[in-house]
N, C-alpha and C positions, 0 to 999 in steps of 0.2 A: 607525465606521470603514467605510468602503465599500472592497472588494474586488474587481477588473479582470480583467476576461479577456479584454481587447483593449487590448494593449499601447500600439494609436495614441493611443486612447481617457486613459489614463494620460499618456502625455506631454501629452494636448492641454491635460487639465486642470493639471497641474501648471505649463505657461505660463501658463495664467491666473493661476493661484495667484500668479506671480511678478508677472505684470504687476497684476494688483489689487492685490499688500500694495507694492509700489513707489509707485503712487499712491498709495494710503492714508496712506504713509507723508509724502510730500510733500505731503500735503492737509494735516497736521498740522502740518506744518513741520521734519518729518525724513526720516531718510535711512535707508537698510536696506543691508545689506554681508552679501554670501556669501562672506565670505573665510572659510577653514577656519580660520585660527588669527592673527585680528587683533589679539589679545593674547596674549604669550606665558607672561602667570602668570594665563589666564584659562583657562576651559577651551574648544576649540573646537569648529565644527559642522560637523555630517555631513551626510549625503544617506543614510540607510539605508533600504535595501532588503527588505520583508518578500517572501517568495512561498511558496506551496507548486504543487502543483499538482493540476489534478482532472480524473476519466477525463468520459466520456459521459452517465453519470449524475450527474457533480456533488459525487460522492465526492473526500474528501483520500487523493490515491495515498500522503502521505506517511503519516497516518495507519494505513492498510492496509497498507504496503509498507516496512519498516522499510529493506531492501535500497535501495530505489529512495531514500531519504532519503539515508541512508550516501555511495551512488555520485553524488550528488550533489553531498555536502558534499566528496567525493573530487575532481571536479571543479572547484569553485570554490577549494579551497585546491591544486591543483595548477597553477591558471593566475593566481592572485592576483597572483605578483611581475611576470608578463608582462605585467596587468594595471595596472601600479599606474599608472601614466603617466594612464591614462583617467581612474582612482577619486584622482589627486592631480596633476593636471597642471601647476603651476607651482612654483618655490621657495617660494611664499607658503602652496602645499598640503601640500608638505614638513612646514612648519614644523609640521603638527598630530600630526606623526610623532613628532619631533625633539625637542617639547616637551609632551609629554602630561600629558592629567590622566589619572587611575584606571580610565575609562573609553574612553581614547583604546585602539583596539587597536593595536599595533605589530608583530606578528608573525602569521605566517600558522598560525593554531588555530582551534578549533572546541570550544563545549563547550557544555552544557545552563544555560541561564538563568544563563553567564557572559559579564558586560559588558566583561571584558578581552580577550576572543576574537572576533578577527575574523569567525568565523560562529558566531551565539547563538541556541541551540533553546530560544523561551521555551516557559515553564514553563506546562504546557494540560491539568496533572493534572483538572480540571477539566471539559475538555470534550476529546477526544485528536480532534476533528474540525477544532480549529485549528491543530492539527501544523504547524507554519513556519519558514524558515529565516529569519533575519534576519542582513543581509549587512551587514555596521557601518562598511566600510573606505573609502567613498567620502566625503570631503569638501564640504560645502557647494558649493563651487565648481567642479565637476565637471561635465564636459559629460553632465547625465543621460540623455539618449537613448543616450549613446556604454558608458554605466556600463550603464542597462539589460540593452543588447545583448549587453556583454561578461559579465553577471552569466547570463543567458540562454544563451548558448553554452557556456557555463564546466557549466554543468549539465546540459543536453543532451550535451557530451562525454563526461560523467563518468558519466551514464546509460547512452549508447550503449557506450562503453569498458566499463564497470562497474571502475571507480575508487575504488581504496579510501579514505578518508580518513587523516590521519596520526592517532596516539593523542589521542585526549578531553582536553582541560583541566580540572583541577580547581579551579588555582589560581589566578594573576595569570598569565594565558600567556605577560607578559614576562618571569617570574621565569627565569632563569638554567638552572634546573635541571633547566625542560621541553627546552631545546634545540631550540626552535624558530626555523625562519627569521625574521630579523628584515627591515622594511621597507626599514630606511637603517640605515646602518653608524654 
């Protein structure tokens, strides 16, 4: 897994990425689809987003900073629904909402090394210097520069602000009983 700290640097490679497995694909004799949910009893694809962030030394602030993690997750689930346009931009994006598998997030949560939660703190008991948010709610077909941006801003807000996050999920954060914003009605 290699890790970016020049954001250009990141998109650049990830046009490649798309333009290499495009040919590869048609060097085979097949085709490759970013569509979020081009089967609706299949399960569909994301674009997720890991990041943490690191001081001058090279340190994880999140690791160090439990606060500065927190007012983070505060911010991107505070601007998610504003958000959503970018991370599902067409009806065909919708649909990965609409028709989820287990892991598809559908409401705007956060919880520790949960796959139903739109922001997932995996699990780094291990080593706590990979302390990272993983942003689950952008769909394959998402303009990812524009997802980026807005994952980027959404945390820098919630920093500068200091933005609390809503309550921790424990369970399937669609369950009913968290009472959390849903995506699509």
């Amino acid at each position: 897994t290699r890790v970016y700290t020049d954001i250009s640097e990141l998109i650049f490679d990830i046009r490649f990425l798309l333009k290499f497995l495009q040919k590869a694909s048609l060097d085979f004799g097949g085709d490759i689809t970013l569509e979020a949910k081009p089967d609706i009893d299949k399960p569909g694809s994301a674009f997720h987003v890991h990041l943490h962030l690191i001081d001058t030394q090279s340190v994880n602030i999140f690791a160090e900073n439990e606060k500065c993690l927190m007012y983070s997750i505060g911010g991107l689930c505070k601007f998610m629904i504003n958000d959503l346009k970018i991370f599902a931009p067409t009806d065909q994006s919708i649909k990965r909402y609409k028709y989820p598998d287990i892991h598809t997030p559908t409401t705007v949560s956060w919880g520790y090394n949960n796959r139903t939660a739109a922001i997932r703190l995996p699990c780094v008991t291990h080593n706590p210097q990979l302390k990272r948010i993983e942003h689950r709610v952008s769909g394959a077909d998402c303009c990812f520069e524009k997802a980026i941006v807005a994952i980027v801003k959404s945390v820098m807000h919630g920093i500068k602000f200091e933005i609390n996050p809503p309550a921790r999920i424990y369970g399937n954060a669609s369950d009913p009983q968290y009472g959390c914003i849903k995506f699509i009605n």
